[in-house]
C-alpha positions as CSV (number, residue, x, y, z in Angstrom):
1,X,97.7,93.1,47.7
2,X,95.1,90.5,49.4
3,X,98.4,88.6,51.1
4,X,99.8,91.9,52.1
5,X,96.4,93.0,54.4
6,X,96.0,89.4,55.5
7,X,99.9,89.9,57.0
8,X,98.8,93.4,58.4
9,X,95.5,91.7,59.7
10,X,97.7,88.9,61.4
11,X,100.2,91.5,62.9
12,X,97.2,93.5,64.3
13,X,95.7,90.8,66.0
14,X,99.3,89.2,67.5
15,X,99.7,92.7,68.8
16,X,96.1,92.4,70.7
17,X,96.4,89.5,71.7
18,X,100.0,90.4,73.1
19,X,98.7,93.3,75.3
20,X,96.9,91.0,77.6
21,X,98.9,89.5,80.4
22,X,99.2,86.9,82.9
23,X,101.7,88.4,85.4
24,X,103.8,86.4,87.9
25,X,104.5,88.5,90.7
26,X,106.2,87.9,94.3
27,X,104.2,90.9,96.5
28,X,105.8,91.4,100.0
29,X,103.4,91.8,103.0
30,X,104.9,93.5,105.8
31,X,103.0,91.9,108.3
32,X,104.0,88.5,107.5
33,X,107.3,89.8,106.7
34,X,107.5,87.6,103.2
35,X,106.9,87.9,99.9
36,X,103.5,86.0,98.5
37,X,103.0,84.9,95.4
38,X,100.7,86.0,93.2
39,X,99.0,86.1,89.9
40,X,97.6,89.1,88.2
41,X,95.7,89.0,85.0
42,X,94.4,91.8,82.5
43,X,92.5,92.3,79.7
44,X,94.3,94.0,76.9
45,X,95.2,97.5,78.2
46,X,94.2,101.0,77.1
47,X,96.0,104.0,77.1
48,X,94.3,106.7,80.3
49,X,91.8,103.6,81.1
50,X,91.4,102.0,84.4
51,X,89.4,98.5,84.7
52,X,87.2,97.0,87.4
53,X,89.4,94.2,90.1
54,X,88.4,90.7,91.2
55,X,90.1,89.1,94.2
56,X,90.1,85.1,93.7
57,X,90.7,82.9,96.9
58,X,91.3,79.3,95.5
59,X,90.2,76.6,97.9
60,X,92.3,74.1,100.3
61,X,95.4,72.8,98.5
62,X,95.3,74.9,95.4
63,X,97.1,77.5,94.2
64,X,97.4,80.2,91.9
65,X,98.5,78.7,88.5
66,X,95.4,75.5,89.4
67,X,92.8,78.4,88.8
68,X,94.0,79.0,85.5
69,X,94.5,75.7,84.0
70,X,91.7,73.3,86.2
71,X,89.6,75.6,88.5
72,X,88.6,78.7,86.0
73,X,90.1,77.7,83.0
74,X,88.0,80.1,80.9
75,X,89.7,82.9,83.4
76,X,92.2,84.6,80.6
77,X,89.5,85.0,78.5
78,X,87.0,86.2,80.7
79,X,89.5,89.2,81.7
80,X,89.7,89.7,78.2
81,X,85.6,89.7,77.4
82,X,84.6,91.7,80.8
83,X,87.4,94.1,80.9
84,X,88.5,93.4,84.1
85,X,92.0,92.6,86.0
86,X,91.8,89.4,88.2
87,X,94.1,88.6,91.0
88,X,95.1,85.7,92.4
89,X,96.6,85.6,95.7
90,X,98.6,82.3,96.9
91,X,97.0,80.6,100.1
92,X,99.6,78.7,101.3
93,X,97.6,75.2,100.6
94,X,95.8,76.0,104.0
95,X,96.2,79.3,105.3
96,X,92.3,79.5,105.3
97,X,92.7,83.4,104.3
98,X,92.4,84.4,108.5
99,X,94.9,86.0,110.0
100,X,96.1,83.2,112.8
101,X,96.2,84.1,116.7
102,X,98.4,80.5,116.2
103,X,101.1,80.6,113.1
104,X,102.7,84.4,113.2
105,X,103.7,84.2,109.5
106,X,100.2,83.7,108.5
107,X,98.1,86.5,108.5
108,X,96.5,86.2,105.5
109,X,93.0,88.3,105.8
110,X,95.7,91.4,106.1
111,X,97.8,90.7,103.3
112,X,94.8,90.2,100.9
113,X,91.9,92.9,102.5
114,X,94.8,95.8,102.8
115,X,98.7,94.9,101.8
116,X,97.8,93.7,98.6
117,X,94.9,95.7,97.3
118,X,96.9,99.0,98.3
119,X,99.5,97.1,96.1
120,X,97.4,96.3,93.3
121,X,95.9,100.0,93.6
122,X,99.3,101.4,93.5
123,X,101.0,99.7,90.3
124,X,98.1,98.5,88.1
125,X,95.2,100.8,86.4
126,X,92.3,99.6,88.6
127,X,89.1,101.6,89.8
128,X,90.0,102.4,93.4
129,X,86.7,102.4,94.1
130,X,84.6,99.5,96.6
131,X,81.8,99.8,93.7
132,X,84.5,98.2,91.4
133,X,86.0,96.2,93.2
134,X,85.1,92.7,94.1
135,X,86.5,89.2,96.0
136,X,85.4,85.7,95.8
137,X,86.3,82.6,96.5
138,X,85.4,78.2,96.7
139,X,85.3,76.1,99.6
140,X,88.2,77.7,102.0
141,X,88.7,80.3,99.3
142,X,84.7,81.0,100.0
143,X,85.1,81.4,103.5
144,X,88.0,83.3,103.0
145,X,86.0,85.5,100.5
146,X,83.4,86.1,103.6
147,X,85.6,86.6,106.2
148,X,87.6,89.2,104.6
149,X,84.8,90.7,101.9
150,X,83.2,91.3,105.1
151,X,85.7,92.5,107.2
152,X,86.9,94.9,104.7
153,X,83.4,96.1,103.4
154,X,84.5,99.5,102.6
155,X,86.9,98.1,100.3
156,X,85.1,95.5,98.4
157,X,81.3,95.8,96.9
158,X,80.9,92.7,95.6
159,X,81.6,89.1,97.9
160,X,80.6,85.8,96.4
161,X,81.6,82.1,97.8
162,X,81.0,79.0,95.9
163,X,80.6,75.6,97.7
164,X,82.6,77.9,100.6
165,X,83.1,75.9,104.0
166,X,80.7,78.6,105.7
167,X,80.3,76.4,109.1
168,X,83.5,75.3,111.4
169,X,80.9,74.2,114.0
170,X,79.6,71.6,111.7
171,X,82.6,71.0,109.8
172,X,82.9,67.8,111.8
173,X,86.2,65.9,111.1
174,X,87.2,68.1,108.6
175,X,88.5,70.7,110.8
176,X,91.4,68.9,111.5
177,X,91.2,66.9,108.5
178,X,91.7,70.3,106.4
179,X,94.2,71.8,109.2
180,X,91.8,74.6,110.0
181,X,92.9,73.9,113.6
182,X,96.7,74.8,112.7
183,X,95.8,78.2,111.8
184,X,93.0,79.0,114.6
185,X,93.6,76.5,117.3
186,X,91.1,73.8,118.9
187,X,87.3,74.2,117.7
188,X,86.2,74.9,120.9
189,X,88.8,77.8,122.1
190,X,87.9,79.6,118.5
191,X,87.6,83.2,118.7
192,X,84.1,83.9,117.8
193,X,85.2,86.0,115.1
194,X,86.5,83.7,112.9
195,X,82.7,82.2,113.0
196,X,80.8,83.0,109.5
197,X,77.8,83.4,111.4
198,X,79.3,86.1,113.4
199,X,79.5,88.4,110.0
200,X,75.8,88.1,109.1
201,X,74.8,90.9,111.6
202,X,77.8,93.4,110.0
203,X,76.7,92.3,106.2
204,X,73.5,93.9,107.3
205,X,74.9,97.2,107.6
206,X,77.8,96.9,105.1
207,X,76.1,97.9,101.5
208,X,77.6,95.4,99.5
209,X,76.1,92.4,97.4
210,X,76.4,88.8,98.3
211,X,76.3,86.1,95.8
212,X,76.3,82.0,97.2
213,X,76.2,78.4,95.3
214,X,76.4,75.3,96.0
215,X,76.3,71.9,94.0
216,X,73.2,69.5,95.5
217,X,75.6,66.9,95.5
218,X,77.9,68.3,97.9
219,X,77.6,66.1,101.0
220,X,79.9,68.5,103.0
221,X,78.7,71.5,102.2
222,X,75.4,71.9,100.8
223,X,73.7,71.7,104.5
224,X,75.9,75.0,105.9
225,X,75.4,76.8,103.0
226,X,71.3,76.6,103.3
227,X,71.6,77.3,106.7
228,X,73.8,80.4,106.0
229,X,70.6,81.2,102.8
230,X,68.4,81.2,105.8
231,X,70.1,83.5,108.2
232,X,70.4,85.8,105.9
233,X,66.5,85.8,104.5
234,X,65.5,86.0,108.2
235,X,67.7,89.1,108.6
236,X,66.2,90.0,105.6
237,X,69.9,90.6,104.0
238,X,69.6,91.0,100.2
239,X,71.9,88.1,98.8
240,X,72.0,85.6,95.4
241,X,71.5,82.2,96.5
242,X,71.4,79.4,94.0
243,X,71.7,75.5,93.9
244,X,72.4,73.0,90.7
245,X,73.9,69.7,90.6
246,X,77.1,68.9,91.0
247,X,79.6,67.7,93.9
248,X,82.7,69.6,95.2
249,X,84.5,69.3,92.4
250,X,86.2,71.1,90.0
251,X,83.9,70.6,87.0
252,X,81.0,72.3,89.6
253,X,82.9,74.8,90.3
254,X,84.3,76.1,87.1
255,X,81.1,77.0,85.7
256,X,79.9,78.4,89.3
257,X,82.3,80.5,89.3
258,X,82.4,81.6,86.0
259,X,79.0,82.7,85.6
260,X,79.4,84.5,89.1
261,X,82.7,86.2,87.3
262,X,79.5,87.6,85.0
263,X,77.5,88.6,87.5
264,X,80.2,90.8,89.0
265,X,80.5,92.4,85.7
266,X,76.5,93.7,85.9
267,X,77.8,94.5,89.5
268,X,80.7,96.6,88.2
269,X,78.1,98.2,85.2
270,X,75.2,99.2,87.6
């Protein structure tokens, strides 16, 4: 009898365990005319039950699959514990989420703030709603996360950017060094825009909630991203700022980004 229910115990939980999925999927975006991959995970899924959505921008060189084995690797089981479906949009190593005046096939801000949340809207049992739904991103994934959190602010509630490259004008050699210049031309031609800065007096008006980090350690980004803290305390825009140590690294941002994947959660709650 006692082998029997630990067999029915074991069966039970392979079934459980079964329901939740890491989905490899190849969305089409009209406006880029391709198809974009793109991973989508859920928790274990309930019959007449729809779950909060997280948008994840990985940063420059990265890629879907790198967030779930190096970048977040504590992602499956957080969709599993918070009850909420994360996807995971391909960047093209360095499509810097914008949509380019310069490469017509990448127009990346409108495949992930419209094409593929009306996707993800349409075929998976997510909260429609901006109060449930949230994007956020590291380094170009955080300035992606800005840019198009932003942009679309009646879509998403929640934006957070970790160690995000929130500054081309002091981005130095690294705007051509991380081929923003491919995707939005010379520096000093750049459509205003495409300028973080240039969002701070919309986030004002856009009800959403902001949350920022950066590792002290992070010689490249730490400086734009207390400037950024201080524009938005002199606007007086309500935002989550916080520091710890750590460089721009993986091992930083995995636990960043974690604990701002539980912060979303109280978001989502509220």
């Amino acid at each position: 009898m006692k082998k029997l229910i630990n067999i029915v115990f074991v069966l039970t939980a392979f079934v459980q365990l079964s329901a939740q999925k890491i989905i490899h999927q190849e969305i089409f975006s009209p406006k880029m005319n391709k198809k974009i991959k793109t991973v989508i995970i859920t928790p274990n899924l309930q019959p007449n039950t729809r779950y909060p959505s997280v948008y994840i921008l990985h940063g420059f060189s990265g890629n879907p699959d790198r967030i779930i084995k190096q970048d977040i690797p504590d992602l499956v089981k957080k969709a599993q514990q918070l009850k909420t479906i994360y996807v995971l949009p391909d960047g093209n190593y360095s499509s810097w989420y914008v949509d380019s005046p310069v490469v017509k096939d990448s127009q990346y801000q409108t495949f992930i703030g419209k094409e593929l949340v009306e996707f993800i809207d349409k075929n998976y049992p997510v909260k429609a709603e901006k109060k449930f739904r949230g994007i956020l991103g590291w380094s170009m994934g955080g300035y992606g996360a800005i840019n198009i959190g932003v942009t679309y602010n009646k879509t998403f509630g929640i934006v957070g950017s970790s160690c995000g490259a929130l500054d081309f004008n002091s981005f130095g050699e690294g705007y051509q060094k991380y081929m923003v210049n491919k995707v939005l031309g010379p520096l000093e031609s750049i459509n205003p825009n495409f300028l973080t800065d240039n969002k701070i007096k919309l986030m004002a008006s856009a009800d959403q909630q902001y949350i920022f980090d950066c590792g002290t350690e992070d010689t490249q980004m730490i400086t734009m991203n207390r400037n950024f803290h201080k524009k938005l305390t002199e606007m007086k825009i309500q935002h989550l700022y916080t520091e710890s140590l750590g460089g721009h690294v993986p091992e930083y941002w995995s636990r960043s980004l974690s604990e701002q994947l539980s912060l979303f959660d109280r978001f989502f709650k509220q």
